[in-house]
C-alpha positions in Angstrom: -96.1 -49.8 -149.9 -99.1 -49.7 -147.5 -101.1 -52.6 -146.8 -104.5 -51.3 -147.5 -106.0 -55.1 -147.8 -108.6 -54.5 -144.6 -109.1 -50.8 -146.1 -112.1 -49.5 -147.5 -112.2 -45.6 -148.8 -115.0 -43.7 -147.8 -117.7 -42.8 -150.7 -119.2 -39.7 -151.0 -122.6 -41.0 -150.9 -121.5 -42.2 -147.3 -121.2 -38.6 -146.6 -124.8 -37.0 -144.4 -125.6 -33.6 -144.3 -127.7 -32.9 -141.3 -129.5 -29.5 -141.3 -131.1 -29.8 -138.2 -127.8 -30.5 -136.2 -125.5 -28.3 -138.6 -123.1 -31.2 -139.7 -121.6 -32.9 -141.8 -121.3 -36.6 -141.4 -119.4 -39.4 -142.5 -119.9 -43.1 -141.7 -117.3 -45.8 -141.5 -118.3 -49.6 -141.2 -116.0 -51.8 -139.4 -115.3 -55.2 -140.6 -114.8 -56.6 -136.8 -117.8 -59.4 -137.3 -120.2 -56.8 -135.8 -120.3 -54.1 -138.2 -119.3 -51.5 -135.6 -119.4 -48.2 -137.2 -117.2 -44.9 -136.6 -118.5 -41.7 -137.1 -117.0 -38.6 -138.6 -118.8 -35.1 -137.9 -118.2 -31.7 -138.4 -119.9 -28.9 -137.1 -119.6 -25.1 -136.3 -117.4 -24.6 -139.5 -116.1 -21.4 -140.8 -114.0 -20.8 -143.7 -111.1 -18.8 -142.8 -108.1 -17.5 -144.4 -105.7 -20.4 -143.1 -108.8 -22.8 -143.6 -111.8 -24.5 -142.4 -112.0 -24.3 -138.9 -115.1 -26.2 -137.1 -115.5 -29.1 -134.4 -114.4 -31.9 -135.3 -115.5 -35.3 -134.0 -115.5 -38.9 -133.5 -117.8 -41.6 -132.5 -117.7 -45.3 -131.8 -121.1 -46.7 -131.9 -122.9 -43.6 -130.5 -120.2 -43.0 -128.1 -117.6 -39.1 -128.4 -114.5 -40.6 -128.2 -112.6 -37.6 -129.3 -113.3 -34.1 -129.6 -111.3 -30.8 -130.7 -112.1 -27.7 -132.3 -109.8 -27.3 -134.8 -108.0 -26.3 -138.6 -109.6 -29.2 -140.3 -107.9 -28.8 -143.1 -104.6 -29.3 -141.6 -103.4 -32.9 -141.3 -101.7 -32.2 -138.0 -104.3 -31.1 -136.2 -107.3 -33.5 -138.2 -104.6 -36.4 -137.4 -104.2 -35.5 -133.7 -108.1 -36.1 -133.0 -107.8 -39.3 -134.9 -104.7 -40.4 -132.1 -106.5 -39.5 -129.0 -109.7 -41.2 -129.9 -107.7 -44.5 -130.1 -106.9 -43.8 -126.3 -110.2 -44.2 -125.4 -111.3 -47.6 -123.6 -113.9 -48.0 -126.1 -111.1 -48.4 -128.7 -108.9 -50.3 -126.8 -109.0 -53.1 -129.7 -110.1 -51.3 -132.8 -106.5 -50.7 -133.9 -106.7 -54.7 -134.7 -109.8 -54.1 -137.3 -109.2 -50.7 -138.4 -105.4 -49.3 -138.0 -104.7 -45.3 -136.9 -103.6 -45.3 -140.1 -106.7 -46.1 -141.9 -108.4 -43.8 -139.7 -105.7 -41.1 -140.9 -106.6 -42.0 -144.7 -110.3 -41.6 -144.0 -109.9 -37.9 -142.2 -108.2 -37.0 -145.2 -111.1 -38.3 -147.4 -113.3 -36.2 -145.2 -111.4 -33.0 -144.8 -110.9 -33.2 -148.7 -114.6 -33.3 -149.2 -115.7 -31.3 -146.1 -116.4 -28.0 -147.1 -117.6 -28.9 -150.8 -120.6 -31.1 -149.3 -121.6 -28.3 -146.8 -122.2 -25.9 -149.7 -123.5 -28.5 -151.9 -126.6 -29.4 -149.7 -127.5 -25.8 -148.2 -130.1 -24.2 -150.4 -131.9 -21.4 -150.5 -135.7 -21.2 -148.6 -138.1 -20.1 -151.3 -140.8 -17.9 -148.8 -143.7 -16.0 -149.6 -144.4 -12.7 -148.7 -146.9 -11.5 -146.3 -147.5 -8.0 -146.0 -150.4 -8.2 -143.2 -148.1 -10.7 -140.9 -147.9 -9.0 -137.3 -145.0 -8.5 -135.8 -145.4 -9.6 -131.8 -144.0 -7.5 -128.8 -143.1 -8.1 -125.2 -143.0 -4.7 -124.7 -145.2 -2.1 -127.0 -142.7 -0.4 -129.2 -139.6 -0.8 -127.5 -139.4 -5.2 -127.4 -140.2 -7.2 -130.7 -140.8 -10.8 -130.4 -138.0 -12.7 -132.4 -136.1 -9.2 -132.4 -133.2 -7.4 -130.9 -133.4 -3.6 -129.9 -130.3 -1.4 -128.2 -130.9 1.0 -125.6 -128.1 3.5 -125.8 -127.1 6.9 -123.5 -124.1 8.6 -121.8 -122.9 7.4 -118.5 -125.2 7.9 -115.2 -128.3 8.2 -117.7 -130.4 5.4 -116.1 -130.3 3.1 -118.6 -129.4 0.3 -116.5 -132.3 1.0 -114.2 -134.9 1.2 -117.5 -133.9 -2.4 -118.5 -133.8 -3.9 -115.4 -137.5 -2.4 -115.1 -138.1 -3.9 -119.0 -137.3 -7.2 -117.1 -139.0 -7.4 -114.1 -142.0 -6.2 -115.9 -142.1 -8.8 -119.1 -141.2 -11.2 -116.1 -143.8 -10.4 -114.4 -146.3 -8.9 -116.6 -146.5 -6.0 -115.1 -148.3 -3.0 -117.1 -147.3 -0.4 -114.9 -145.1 1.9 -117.2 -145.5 0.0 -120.0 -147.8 -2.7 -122.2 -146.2 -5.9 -121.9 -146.6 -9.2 -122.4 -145.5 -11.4 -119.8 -142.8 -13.9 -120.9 -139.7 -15.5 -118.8 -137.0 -12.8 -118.3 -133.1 -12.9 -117.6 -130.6 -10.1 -116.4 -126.9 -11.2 -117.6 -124.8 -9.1 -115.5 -121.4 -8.4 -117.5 -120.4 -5.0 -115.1 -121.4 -4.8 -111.4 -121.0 -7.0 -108.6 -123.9 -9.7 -107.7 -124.6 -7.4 -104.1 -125.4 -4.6 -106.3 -127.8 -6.3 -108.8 -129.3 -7.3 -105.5 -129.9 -4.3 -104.7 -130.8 -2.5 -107.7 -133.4 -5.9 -108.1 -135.2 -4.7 -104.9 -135.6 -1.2 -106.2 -137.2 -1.8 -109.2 -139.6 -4.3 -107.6 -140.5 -1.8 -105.2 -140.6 1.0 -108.0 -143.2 -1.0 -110.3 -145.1 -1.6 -107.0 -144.1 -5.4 -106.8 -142.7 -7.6 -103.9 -139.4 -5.6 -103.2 -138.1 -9.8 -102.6 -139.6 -11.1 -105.8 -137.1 -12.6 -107.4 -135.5 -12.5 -111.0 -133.1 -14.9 -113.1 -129.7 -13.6 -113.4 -126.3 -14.5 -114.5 -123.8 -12.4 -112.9 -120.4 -13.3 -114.8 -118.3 -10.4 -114.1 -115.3 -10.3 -116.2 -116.2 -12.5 -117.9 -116.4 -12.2 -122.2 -119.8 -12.2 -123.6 -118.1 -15.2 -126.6 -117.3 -17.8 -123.4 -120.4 -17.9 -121.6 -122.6 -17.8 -124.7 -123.3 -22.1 -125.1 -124.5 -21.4 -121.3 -126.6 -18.4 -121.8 -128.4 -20.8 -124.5 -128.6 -23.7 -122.4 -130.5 -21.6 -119.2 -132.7 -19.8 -122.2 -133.6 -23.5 -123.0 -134.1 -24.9 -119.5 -136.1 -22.0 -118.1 -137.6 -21.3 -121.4 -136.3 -17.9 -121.0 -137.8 -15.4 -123.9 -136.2 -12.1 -123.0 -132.9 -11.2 -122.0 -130.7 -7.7 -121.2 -127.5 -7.9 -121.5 -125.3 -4.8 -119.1 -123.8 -4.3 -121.1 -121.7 -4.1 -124.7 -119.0 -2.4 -123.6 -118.4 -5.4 -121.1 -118.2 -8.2 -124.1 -114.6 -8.6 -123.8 -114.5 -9.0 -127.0 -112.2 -6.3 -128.6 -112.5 -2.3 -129.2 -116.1 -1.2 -129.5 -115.2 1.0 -132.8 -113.8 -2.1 -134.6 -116.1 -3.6 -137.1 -115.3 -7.0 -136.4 -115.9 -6.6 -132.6 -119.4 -4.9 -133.7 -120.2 -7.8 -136.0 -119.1 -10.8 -133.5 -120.9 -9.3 -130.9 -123.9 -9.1 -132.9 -123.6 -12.4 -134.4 -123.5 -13.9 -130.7 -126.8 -11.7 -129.7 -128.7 -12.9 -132.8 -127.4 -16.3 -132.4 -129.1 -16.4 -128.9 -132.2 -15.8 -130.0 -132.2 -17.5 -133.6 -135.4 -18.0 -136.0 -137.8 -17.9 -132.3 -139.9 -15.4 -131.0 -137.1 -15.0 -128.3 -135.8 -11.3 -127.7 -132.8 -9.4 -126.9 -132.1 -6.1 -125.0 -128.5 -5.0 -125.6 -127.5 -1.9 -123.3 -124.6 -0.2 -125.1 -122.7 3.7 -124.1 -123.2 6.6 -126.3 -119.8 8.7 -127.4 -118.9 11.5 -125.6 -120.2 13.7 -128.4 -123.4 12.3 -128.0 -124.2 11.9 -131.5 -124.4 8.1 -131.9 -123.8 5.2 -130.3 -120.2 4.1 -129.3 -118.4 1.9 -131.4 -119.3 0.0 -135.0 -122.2 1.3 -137.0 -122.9 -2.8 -137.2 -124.4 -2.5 -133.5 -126.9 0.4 -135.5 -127.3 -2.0 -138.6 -127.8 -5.4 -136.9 -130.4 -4.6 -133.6 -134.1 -4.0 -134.9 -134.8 -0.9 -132.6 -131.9 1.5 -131.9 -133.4 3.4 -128.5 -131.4 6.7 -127.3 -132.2 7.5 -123.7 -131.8 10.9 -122.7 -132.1 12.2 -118.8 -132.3 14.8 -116.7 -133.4 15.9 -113.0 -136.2 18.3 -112.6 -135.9 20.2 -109.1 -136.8 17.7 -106.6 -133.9 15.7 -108.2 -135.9 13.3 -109.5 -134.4 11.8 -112.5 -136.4 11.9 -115.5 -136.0 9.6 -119.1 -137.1 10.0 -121.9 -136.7 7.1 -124.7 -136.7 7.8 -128.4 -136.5 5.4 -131.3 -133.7 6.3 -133.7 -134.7 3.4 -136.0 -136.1 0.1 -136.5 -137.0 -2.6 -138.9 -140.3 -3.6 -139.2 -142.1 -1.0 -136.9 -143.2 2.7 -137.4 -142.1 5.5 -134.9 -143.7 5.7 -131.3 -143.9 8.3 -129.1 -142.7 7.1 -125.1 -143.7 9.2 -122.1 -140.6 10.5 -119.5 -140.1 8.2 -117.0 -139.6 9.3 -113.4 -137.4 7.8 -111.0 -137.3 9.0 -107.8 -134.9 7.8 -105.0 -134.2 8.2 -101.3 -131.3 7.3 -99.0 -131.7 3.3 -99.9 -132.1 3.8 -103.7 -134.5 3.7 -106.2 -138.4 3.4 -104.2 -140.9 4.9 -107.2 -141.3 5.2 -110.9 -143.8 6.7 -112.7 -145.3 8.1 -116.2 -144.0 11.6 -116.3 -144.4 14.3 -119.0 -141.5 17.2 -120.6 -143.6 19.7 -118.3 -141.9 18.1 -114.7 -138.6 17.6 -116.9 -138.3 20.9 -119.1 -135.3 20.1 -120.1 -135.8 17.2 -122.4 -138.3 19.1 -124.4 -136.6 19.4 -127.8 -135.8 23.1 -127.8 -134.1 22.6 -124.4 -132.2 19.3 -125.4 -131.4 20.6 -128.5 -129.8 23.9 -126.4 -128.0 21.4 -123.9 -126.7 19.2 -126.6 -124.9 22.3 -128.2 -123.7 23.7 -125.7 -122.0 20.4 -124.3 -120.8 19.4 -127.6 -119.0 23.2 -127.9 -117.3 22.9 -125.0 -116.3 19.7 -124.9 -114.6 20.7 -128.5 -113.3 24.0 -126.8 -112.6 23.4 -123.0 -113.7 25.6 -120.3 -115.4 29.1 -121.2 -117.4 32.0 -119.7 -120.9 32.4 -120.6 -120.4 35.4 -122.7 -118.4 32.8 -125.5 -121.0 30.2 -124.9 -123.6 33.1 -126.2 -121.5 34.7 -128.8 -120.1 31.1 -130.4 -123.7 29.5 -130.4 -126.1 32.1 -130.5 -128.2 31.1 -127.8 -129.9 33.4 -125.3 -128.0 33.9 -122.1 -130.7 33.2 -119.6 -131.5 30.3 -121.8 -127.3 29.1 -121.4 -127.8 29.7 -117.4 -131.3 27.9 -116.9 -129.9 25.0 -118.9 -125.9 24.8 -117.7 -128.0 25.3 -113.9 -130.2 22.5 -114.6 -127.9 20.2 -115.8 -125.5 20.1 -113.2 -124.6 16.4 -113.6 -123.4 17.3 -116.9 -121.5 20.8 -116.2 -119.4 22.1 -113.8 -118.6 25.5 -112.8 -114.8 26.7 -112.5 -114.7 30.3 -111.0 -116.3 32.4 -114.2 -116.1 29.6 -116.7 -118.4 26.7 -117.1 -116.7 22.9 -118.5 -118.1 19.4 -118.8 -117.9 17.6 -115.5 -116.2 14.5 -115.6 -117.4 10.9 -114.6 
């Protein structure tokens, strides 16, 4: 029979919740003549199906002395924590006062009564409404204070370049192409080398008529999954008090298949954890399918952001690129209309952007884009075809199928007598 002479169980009343830290706490005296006390927490916990996972860990008078993410509700893995924090120096003589097996009896005490406290002492918020409260922007109609929006478009689009403009410009409050606040901003760089952000930095400074060296806060972690760097993304939001970030891009996370919903939903879940209940914003860039009639992957990217933004391009004849942004939803603001944007590069880059209208860019005027988007959808369906099936299949004017397969040359490609999509 165990001795349990020294052995006091844990009460329930001993048990804190802590809403500000997200635990649950459990206090042990220790009878050693100076009434040390050991600490039990649990934090980050999520019911799953082979049971409550969170962090679990122990202090000795203020001090971690163990510390493991883990299946709480196993006694292997609960147990394990309990033996290593008896390896630490600070617990060199506790085993005298309070045995590993006391220790083991108490975890089970806490596991046991873990989860059932949590729910018990998280309640509801009882708000009232406010239908006059303004919603603030960094950016007007395209950045929401406390909000997340998603700018979405095929490959080569110049997405990339708009958000890195949305950046600088917030960073520096720059009012150039659009009506910004200024607020701290940071680039986290999931896709391209650190040379070419460098780069691509200088050109956008130069374009909004900045210092081509002014300098911007980025984290270039290549390769790296979106889920492992998130606790330091947090931490330089925190330090730099950092109030708008882009993250290049989605499709980068590392973090599963784009179409599955639970990829769609963790990825989310980090981006919304980032910014929390603050006026702290998020710009997501995220790939549009092939068919180019939504954004790739989950509808729970759609669902979650507040703005959904579709960028569409295209290069007038100087080979300027022109975009134009449209809203294809949001939560809490109406529709706005955005001007085309006009990039213009030379041999080094981009050097120049500008407010630009449909009239420089004909081809993102609606009849046009509507004309493009058919004809590109039709033969991506059908493969390569003459103009004559293009005109009979769609009904569409054959000097209107030339101008626009002509114009878009970035997006079709010529093969003897038949027109196809060209390839990345």
């Amino acid at each position: 029979m165990v001795n349990i002479e020294n052995f006091q169980p844990i009460e329930l009343k001993e048990l804190e919740w802590s809403s500000e830290d997200q635990e649950v706490i459990a206090l042990r005296t220790i009878l050693d003549g100076y009434n040390s006390q050991i600490r039990y927490s649990a934090s980050e916990l999520k019911t799953e199906k082979t049971g409550l996972h969170g962090k679990l860990k122990i202090y000795y008078e203020g001090y971690t002395v163990a510390s493991d993410y883990c299946n709480i509700s196993k006694m292997a893995q609960r147990n394990a924590v309990g033996k290593e924090s008896y390896t630490h120096p600070l617990m060199e003589s506790m085993d005298t006062f309070y045995p590993l097996k006391n220790m083991k009896i108490d975890l089970t005490t806490f596991a046991d009564n873990c989860h059932s406290k949590y729910v018990e002492l998280v309640d509801a918020d009882v708000i009232e409404g406010d239908a006059l409260l303004e919603v603030g922007e960094w950016a007007k109609g395209l950045i929401l204070k406390g909000g997340g929006t998603f700018i979405n478009a095929l490959p080569k689009s110049g997405k990339s370049y708009i958000s890195m403009a949305l950046a600088v410009s917030i960073d520096a409050g720059c009012n150039e192409i659009w009506e910004v606040e200024q607020a701290n901003a940071m680039y986290i760089n999931l896709e391209r080398s650190e040379r070419s952000m460098i780069k691509r930095l200088g050109g956008v400074n130069t374009a909004l008529g900045l210092d081509p060296a002014r300098s911007l806060p980025f984290l270039n972690v290549r390769g790296q999954s979106l889920g492992s760097i998130q606790n330091n993304i947090k931490h330089i939001m925190d330090k730099r008090d950092i109030k708008f970030i882009v993250v290049d891009s989605i499709s980068r996370a590392g973090m599963g298949s784009l179409v599955d919903d639970k990829t769609g939903i963790s990825i989310t879940d980090i981006l919304n954890n980032l910014i929390e209940e603050t006026d702290r914003s998020y710009l997501a860039i995220a790939h549009r399918g092939w068919e180019n009639s939504h954004v790739f992957g989950s509808v729970h990217y759609f669902s979650a952001c507040d703005l959904m933004i579709q960028a569409q391009s295209s290069f007038n004849a100087n080979k300027d690129l022109g975009v134009l942004l449209k809203s294809e939803g949001s939560n809490d603001t109406g529709p706005t209309e955005f001007p085309v944007i006009k990039l213009e590069f030379d041999d080094f880059g981009l050097r120049a952007m500008s407010k630009s209208s449909e009239d420089e860019f004909p081809d993102l005027a609606d009849d046009n884009r509507a004309a493009k988007d058919r004809i590109r959808e039709y033969l991506l369906k059908s493969g390569k075809q003459p103009v004559a099936n293009i005109e009979t299949e769609l009904g569409i004017e054959r000097n209107t199928i030339n101008a626009t397969l002509t114009r878009n040359k970035n997006l079709f490609q010529k093969f003897g007598g038949f027109w196809g999509v060209r390839s990345e």
